[in-house]
N, C-alpha and C positions, 0 to 999 in steps of 0.2 A: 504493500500500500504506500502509494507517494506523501511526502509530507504535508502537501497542500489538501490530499483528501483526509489524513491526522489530524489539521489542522480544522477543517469543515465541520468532520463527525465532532470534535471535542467544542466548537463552536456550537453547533447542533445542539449537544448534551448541555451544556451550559444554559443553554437557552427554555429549553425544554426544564430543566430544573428552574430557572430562577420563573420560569408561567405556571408551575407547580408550586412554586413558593407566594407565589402573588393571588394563587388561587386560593391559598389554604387562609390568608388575611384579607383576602376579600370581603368578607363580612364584618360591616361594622355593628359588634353589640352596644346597647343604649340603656345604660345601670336607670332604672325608672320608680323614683322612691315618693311613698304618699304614706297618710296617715291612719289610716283605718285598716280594720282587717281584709285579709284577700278575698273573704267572701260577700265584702260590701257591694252596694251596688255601683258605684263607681267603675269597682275593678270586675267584674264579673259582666256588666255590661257596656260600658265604654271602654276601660281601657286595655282588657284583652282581647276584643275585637279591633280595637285601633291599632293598634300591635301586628296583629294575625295580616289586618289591612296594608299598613306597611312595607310588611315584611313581602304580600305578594306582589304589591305595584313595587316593589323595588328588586326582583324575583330573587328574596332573599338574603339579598346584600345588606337588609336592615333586619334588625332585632332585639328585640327587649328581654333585659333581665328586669324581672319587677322586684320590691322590695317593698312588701305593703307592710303594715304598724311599725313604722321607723326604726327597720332593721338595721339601718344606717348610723342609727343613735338620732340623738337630740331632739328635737321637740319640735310640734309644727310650726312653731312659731321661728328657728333657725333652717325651714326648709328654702326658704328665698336665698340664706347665706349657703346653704350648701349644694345648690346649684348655679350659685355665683363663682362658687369658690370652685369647682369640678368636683366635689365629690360624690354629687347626682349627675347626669348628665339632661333628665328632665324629674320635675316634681310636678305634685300638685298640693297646691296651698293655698291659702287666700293673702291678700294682702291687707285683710282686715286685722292678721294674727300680728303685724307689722305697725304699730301704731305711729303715724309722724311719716313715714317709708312712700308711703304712695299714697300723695295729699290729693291731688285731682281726681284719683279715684275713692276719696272717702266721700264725694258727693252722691254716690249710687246707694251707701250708706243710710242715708236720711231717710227718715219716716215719711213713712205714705209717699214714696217717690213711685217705685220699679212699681211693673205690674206682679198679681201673685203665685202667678205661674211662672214653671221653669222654662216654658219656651219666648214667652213672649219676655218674659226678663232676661234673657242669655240675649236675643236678640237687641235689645235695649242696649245691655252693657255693653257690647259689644261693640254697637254704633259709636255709643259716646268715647269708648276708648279710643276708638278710631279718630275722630273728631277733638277730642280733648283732654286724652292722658295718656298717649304715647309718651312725653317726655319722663313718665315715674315709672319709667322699664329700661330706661339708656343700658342697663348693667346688665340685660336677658335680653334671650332671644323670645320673645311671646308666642307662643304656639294657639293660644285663645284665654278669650275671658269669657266668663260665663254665669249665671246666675243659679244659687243654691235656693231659691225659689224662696216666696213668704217664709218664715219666720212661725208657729205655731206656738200659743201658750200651751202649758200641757203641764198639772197640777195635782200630785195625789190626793188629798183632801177636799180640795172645797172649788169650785169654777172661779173665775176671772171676767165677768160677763161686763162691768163699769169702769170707770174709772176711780173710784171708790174702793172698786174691790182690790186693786193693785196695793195701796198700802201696807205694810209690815210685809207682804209678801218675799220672801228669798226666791229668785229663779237664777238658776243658770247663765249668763247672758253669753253670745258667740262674739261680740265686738265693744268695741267702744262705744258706739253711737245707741247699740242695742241696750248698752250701761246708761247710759242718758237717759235714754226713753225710758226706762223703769225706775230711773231717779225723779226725772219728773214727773212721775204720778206716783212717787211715794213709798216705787218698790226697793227691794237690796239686790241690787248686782252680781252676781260673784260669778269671779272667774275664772272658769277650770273647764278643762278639754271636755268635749262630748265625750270620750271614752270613760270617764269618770262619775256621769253623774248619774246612774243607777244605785253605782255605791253613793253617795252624796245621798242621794232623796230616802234611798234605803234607812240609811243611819244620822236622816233629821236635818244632815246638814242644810240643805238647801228642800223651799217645799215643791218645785217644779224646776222644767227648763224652758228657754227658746230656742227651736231646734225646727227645720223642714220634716216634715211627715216622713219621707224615707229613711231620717235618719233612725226614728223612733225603735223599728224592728231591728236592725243592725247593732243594735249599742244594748236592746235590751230595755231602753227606757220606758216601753208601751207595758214591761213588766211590774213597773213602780209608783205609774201613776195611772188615775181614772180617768179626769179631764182633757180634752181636748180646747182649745179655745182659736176660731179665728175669727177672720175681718168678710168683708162680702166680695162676694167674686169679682164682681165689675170694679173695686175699688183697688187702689195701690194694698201693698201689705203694711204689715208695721212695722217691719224694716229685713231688709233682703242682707245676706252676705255672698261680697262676690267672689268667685274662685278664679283662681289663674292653673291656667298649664305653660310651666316656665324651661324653658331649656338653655342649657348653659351656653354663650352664644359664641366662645371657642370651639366646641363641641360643632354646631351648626357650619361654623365657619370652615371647618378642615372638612365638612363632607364634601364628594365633587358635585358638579352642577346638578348632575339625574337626581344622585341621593337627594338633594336640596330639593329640587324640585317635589321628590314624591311626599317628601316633609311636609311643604306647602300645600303642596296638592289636598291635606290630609289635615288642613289647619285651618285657624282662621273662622269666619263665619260656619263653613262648614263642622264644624268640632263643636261651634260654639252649639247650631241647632240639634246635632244630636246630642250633645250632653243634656238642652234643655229637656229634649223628649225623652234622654233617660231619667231625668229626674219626674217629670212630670206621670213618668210610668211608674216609679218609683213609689212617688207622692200616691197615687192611685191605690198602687197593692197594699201599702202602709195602713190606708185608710178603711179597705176592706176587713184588714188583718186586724185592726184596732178595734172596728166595729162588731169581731168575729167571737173578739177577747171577751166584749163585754163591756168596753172603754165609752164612753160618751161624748161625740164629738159635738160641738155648741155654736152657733154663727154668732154674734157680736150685734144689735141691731144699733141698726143706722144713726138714732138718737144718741146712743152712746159711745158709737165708735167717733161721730163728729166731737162729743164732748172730748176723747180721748187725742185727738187729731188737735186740738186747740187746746188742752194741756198740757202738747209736748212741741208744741211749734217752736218754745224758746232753744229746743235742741237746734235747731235749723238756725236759725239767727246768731245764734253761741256762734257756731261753726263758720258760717260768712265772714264772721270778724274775724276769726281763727285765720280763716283762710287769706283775707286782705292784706294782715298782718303779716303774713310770710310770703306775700307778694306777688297774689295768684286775685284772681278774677272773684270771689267766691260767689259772690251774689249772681253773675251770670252762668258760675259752673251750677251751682244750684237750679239753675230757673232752665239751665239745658237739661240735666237730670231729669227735671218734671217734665219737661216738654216730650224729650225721644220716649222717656218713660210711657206719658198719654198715649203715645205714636202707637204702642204696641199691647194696648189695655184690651180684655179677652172683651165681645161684643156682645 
């Protein structure tokens, strides 16, 4: 054999090894860490199907390792840093757990703004984010925003049906703004993860929570209280918490253009509507299941959920000045909040 065909074949081989070697890290895995159990509805209907979706419009090249009840460590409240920092490559968290973090998006926040559904609220957040709080995500890549739907009172002993009735009462609350709102009508606040407050209602601490209907069966909470409490369909809720799906934007940035692409393709409005409809199926099944228990769910009437709506308006005004003050529009991010909000109120 001539040297020049030693030279070809071992060229050949070289080659052939290093498309064997490019083949075997072809696949970029995507460490994907949240807060609740793997059997929530979250992970079980959005984000293993999102995943599964990925993985075939990118034939494979994308993949998720999930990491649900922050096997990662820390708290929901550092899942924004640890996907900042790369030790998630995507989370899902809210930016409500973040207080001060993402001021333009505390406007979604405010009582009686979003509508009380997970669709027409994802839809909501979503525009405004668009419109008015990209700059409180400079440090992530945003994969979507989306709405954790109304807010549900939910009370072992005794209904919530005034604003009267809120006083002495201890609930749960999921944000800051949802802490106001029960300050101003007289309730106690306390703040501790939904994964807690089973034990909490159990052992006195607190006598209810504020929590979306789906979350109720997932946490176990439909186990420790009777009460149900909300607002009327066609109205805003009493206050919505919004969730983010954040990806670390290193991470995004080293994919090639297709990956990139089928990321997008996979994001954004789209993600936002089906999260809404997963929640809103969610909210559903919660609601049968509660009713099935034996639980009482209660609508709010109109005379007194107005009373409640004008006992807590100073929440909203607090906040404007808040807002003014560190140099931000408040008064018109508010009055957009209400507006895209109305945009998308059920008919």
């Amino acid at each position: 054999m001539t040297s020049k065909r030693l030279v070809a074949r071992a060229a050949a081989t070289l080659l052939l090894g290093l498309g064997a070697l490019t083949g075997a890290h072809a696949q970029t895995v995507l460490k994907v860490s949240h807060f609740l159990p793997p059997g929530s509805n979250f992970q079980k209907n959005f984000l293993e199907p999102w995943c599964e979706k990925i993985a075939k419009d990118s034939a494979d090249k994308l993949k998720c390792q999930i990491y649900p009840a922050l096997q990662l460590g820390g708290t929901p409240a550092q899942l924004a840093d640890q996907v900042k920092n790369g030790v998630s490559d995507i989370v899902w968290t809210s930016p409500s757990y973040s207080t001060g973090r993402f001021p333009r998006t505390e406007a979604l926040e405010l009582p009686f703004t979003m509508p009380p559904d997970g669709m027409g609220g994802s839809r909501a957040m979503w525009e405004f984010y668009e419109k008015h709080a990209r700059d409180d995500y400079k440090d992530f890549k945003v994969l979507t925003i989306w709405s954790a739907s109304n807010v549900v009172l939910s009370t072992a002993s005794k209904p919530i049906l005034t604003a009267a009735d809120f006083k002495g009462v201890k609930l749960r609350s999921p944000s800051r703004f949802a802490a106001l709102f029960l300050t101003a009508l007289g309730g106690t606040p306390v703040n501790m993860p939904v994964a807690q407050v089973t034990e909490g209602v159990s052992k006195g601490v607190i006598d209810g929570a504020m929590a979306p209907w789906e979350v109720l069966p997932a946490t176990k909470i439909d186990e420790v209280v009777k009460f149900h409490m909300e607002g009327q369909a066609n109205q805003p809720g009493f206050t919505q918490t919004p969730m983010a799906l954040l990806m670390n934007q290193r991470k995004f940035d080293s994919l090639p253009a297709d990956l990139k692409a089928v990321v997008e393709k996979n994001s954004g409005l789209v993600a936002a509507e089906w999260l809404g409809k997963v929640w809103d199926d969610g909210n559903n099944d919660a609601r049968k299941s509660l009713a099935a228990r034996g639980n009482k769910v209660l609508t709010i009437k109109n005379e007194d959920l107005a009373a409640i709506k004008k006992q807590t308006a100073s929440v909203e005004a607090d906040w404007i000045k808040q807002a003014t003050a560190r140099g931000l529009d408040g008064k018109k991010l508010a009055a957009e909040a209400h507006a895209i909000g109305a945009k998308y109120m059920p008919k």
